[in-house]
Backbone as CSV, one residue per row, in Angstrom:
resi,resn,N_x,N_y,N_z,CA_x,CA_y,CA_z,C_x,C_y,C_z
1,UNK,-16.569,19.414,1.613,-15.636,18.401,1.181,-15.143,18.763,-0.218
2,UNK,-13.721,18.222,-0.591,-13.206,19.039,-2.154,-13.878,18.099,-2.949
3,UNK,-13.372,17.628,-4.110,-14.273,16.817,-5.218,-13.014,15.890,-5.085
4,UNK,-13.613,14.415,-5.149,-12.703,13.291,-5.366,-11.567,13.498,-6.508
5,UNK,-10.629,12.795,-6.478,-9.551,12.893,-7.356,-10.237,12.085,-8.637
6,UNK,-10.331,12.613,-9.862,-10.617,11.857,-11.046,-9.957,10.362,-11.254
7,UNK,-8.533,10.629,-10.862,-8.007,9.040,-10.982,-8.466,7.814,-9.661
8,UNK,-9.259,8.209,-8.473,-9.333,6.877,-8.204,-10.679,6.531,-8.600
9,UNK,-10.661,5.248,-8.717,-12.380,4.766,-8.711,-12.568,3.714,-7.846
10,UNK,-13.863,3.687,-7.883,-14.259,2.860,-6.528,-15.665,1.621,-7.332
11,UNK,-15.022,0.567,-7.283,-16.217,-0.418,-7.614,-16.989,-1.030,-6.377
12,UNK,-18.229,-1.274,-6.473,-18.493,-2.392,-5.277,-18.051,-3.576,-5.489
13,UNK,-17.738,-4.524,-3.897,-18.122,-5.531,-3.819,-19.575,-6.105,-3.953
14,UNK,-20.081,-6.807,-4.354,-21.131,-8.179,-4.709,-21.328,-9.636,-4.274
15,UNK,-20.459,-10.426,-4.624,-20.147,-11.833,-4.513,-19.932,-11.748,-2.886
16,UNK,-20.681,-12.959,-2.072,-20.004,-13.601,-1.185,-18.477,-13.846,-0.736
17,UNK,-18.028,-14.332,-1.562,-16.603,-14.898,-1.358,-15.820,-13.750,-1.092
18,UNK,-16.385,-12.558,-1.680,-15.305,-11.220,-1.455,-15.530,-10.774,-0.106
19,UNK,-17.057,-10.254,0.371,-17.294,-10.085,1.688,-16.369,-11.228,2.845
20,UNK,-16.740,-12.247,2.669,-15.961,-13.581,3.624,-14.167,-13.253,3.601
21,UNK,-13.795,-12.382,2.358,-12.616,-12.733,2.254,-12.090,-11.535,2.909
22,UNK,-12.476,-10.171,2.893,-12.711,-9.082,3.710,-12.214,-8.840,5.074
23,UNK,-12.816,-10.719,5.633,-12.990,-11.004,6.988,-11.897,-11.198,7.350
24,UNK,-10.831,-11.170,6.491,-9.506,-11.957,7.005,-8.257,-10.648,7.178
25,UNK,-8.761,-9.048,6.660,-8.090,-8.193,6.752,-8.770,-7.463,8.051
26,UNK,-7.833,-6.108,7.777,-8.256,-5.615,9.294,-9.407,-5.322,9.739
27,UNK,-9.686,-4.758,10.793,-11.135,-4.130,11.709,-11.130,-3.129,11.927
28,UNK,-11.963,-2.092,11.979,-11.993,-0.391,12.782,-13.400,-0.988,12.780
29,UNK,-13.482,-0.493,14.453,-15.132,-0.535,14.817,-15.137,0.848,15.308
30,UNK,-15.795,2.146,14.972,-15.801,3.263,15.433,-17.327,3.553,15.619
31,UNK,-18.122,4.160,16.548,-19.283,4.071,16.655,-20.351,3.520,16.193
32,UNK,-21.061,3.912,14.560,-22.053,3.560,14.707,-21.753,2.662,12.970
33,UNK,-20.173,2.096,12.993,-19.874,1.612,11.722,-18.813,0.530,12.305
34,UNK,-18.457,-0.532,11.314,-17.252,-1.328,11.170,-16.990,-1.611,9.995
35,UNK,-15.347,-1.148,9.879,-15.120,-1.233,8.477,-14.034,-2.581,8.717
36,UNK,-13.866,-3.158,7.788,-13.199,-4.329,7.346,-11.965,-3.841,5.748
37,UNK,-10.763,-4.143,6.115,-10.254,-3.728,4.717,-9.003,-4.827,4.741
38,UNK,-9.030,-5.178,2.940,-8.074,-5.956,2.442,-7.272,-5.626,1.785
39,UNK,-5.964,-5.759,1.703,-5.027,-5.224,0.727,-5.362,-6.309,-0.409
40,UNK,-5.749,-6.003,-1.767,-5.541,-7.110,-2.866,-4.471,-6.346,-3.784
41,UNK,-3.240,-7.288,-4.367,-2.532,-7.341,-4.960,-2.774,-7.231,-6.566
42,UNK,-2.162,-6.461,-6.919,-2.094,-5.999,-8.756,-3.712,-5.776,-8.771
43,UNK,-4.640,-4.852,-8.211,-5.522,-4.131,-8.691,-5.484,-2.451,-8.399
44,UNK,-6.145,-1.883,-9.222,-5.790,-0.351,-9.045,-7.325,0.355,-8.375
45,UNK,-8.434,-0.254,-8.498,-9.170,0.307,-7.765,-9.526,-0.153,-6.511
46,UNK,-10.346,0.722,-6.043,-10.783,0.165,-4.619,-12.122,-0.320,-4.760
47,UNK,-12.778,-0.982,-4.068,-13.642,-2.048,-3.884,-14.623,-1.888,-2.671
48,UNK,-15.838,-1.561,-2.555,-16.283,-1.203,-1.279,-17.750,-1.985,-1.457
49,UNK,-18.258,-2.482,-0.413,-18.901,-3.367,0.487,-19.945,-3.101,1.299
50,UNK,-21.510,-3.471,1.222,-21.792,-2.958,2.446,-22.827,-3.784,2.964
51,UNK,-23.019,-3.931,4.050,-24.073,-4.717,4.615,-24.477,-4.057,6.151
52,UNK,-25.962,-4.780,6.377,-26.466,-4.520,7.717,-27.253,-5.975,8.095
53,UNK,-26.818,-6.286,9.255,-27.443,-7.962,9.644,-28.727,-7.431,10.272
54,UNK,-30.326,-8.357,10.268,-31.140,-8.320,10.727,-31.191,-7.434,12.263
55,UNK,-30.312,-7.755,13.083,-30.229,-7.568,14.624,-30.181,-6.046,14.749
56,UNK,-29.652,-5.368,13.586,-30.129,-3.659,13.650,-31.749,-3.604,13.593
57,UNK,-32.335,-4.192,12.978,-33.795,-3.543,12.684,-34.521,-3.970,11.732
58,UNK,-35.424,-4.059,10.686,-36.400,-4.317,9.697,-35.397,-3.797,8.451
59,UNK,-36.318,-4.827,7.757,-35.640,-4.076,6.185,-35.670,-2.503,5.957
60,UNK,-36.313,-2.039,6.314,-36.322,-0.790,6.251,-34.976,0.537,6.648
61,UNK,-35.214,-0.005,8.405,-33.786,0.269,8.699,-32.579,-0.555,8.314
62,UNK,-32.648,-1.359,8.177,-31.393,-2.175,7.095,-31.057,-1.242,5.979
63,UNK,-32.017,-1.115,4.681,-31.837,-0.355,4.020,-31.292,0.987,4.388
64,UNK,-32.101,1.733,4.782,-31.955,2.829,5.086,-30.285,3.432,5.737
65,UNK,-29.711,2.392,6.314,-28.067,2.288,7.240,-27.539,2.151,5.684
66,UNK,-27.635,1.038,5.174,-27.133,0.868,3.809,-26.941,1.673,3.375
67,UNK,-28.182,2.920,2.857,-27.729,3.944,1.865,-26.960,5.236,2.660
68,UNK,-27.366,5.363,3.657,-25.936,6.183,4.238,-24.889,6.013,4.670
69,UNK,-24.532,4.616,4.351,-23.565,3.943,4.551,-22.557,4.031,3.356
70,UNK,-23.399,4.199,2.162,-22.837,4.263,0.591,-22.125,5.654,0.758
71,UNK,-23.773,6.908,0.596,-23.325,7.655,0.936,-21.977,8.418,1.316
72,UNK,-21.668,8.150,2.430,-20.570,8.194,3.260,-19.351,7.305,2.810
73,UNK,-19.331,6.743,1.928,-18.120,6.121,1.561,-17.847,6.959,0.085
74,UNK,-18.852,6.933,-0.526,-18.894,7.757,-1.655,-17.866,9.312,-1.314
75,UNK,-18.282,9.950,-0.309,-17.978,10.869,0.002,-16.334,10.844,0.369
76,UNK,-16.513,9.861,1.127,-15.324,9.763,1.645,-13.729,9.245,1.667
77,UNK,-14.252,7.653,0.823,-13.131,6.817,0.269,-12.159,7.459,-0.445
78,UNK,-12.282,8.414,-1.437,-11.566,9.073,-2.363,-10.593,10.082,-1.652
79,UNK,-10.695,10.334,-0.123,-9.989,11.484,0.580,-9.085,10.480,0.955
80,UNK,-9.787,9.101,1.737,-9.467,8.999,2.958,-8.710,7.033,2.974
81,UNK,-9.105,6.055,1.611,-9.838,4.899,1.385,-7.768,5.045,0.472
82,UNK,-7.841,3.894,0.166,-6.194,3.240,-0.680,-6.500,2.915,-2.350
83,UNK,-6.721,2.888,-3.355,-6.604,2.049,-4.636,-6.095,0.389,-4.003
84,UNK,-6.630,-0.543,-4.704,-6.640,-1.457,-4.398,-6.533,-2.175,-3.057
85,UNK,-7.324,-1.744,-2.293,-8.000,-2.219,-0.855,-9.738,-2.503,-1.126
86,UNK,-10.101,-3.879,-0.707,-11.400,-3.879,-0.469,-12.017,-3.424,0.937
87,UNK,-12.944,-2.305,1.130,-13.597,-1.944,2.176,-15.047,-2.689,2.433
88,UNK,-15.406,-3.079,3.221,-16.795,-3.862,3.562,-16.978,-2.736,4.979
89,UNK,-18.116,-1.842,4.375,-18.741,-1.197,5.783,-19.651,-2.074,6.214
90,UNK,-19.966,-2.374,7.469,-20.791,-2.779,8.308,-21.753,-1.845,9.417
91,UNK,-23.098,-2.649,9.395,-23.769,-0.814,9.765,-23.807,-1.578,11.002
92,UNK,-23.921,-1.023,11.975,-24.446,-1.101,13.808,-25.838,-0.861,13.876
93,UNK,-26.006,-0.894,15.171,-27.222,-0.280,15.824,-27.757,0.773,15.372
94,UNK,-26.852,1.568,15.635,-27.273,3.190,15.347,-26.979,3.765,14.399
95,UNK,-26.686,3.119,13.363,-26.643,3.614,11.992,-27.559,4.058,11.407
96,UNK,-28.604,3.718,11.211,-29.688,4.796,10.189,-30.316,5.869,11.302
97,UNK,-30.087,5.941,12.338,-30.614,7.272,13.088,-29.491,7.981,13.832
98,UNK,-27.977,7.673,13.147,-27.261,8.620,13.786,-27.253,10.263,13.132
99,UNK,-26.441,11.005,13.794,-26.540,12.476,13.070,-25.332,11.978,12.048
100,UNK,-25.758,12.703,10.832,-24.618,12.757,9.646,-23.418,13.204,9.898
101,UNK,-23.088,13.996,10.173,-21.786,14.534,11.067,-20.852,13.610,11.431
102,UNK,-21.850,13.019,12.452,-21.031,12.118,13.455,-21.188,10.759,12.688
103,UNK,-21.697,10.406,12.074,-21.675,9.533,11.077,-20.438,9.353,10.157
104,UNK,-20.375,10.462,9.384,-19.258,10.903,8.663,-18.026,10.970,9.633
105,UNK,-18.004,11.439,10.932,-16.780,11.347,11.498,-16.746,10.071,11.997
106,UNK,-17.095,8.789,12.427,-17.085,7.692,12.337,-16.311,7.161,11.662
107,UNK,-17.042,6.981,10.221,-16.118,6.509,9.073,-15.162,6.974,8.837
108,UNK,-14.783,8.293,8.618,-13.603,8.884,8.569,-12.668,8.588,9.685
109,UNK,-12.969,8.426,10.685,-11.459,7.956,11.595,-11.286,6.693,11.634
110,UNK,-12.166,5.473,11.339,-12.053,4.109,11.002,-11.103,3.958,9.761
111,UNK,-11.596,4.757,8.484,-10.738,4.758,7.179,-9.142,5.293,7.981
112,UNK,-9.042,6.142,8.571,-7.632,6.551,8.815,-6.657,5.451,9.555
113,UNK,-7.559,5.141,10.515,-7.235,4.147,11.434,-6.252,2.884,10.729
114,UNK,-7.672,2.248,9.898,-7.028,1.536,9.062,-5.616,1.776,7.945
115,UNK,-5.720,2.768,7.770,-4.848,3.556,6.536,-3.478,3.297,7.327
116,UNK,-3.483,3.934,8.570,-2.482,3.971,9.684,-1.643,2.934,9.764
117,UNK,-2.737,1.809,10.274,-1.802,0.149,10.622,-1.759,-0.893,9.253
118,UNK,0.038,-0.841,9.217,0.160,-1.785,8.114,-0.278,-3.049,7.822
119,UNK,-0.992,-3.305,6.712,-1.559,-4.497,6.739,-0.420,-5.876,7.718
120,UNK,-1.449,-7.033,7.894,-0.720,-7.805,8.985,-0.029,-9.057,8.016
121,UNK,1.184,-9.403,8.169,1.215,-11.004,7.079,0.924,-11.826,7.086
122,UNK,0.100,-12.678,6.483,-0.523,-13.420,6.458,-0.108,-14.769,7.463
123,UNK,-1.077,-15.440,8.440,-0.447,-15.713,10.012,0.117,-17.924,9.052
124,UNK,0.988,-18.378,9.530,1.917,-19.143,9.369,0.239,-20.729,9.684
125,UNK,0.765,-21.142,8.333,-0.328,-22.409,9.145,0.265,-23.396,10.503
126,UNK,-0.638,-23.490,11.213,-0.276,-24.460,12.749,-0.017,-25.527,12.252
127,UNK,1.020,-26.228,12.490,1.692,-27.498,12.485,0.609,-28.828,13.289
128,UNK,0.318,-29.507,12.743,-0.550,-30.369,13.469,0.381,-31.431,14.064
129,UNK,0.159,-32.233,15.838,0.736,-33.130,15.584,0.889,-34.291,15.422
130,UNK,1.168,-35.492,15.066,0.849,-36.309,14.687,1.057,-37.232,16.297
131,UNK,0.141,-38.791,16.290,0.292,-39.306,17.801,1.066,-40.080,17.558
């Protein structure tokens, strides 16, 4: 892989409210990952996210998906990831015992995927009606 471009940087997400808010931009579910990404307005870096829910496995494997989950964004966001988009990876099943490779190619065609389809506009509130 070449060396990231010096000008982007990549902060994590932290706070709740950012993960939840995550939820409202797009999806790539590609094997053994799901990425979530938001366009946010007037920021210049990107923002990345990560979690694994109980239903993968023990803290252990939780962790363990986590850090190659970083990993792999580390690696990758800077090729592949926007300046001011928040990414929230999400680990699967088979995240801490997949092969790296295919790991890495995972994320990498989810990031493209996403990169691909223009963000969506924001959907019109439903008219309620009155009796």
């Amino acid at each position: 892989m070449s060396a990231p471009p010096s000008s982007f940087s990549i902060q994590r997400i932290q706070r709740r409210p950012d993960f939840l808010a995550a939820q409202r931009g797009r999806t790539c579910a590609r094997g053994a990952v799901v990425v979530q990404a938001l366009e946010r307005s007037g920021q210049e870096a990107a923002r990345a996210g990560f979690t694994a829910t109980r239903k993968i496995g023990g803290a252990v494997v939780r962790n363990r998906a986590k850090r190659r989950l970083r990993e792999a964004a580390r690696l990758l966001l800077p090729q592949f990831g926007r300046p001011g988009v928040d990414y929230v990876f999400i680990a699967r099943g088979g995240t801490a015992g997949r092969d790296w490779p295919r790991l890495l190619d995972d994320m990498k065609t989810a990031l493209i995927s996403l990169a691909a389809t223009p963000p969506s506009p924001p959907s019109p509130p439903t008219p309620t009606s009155a009796p």
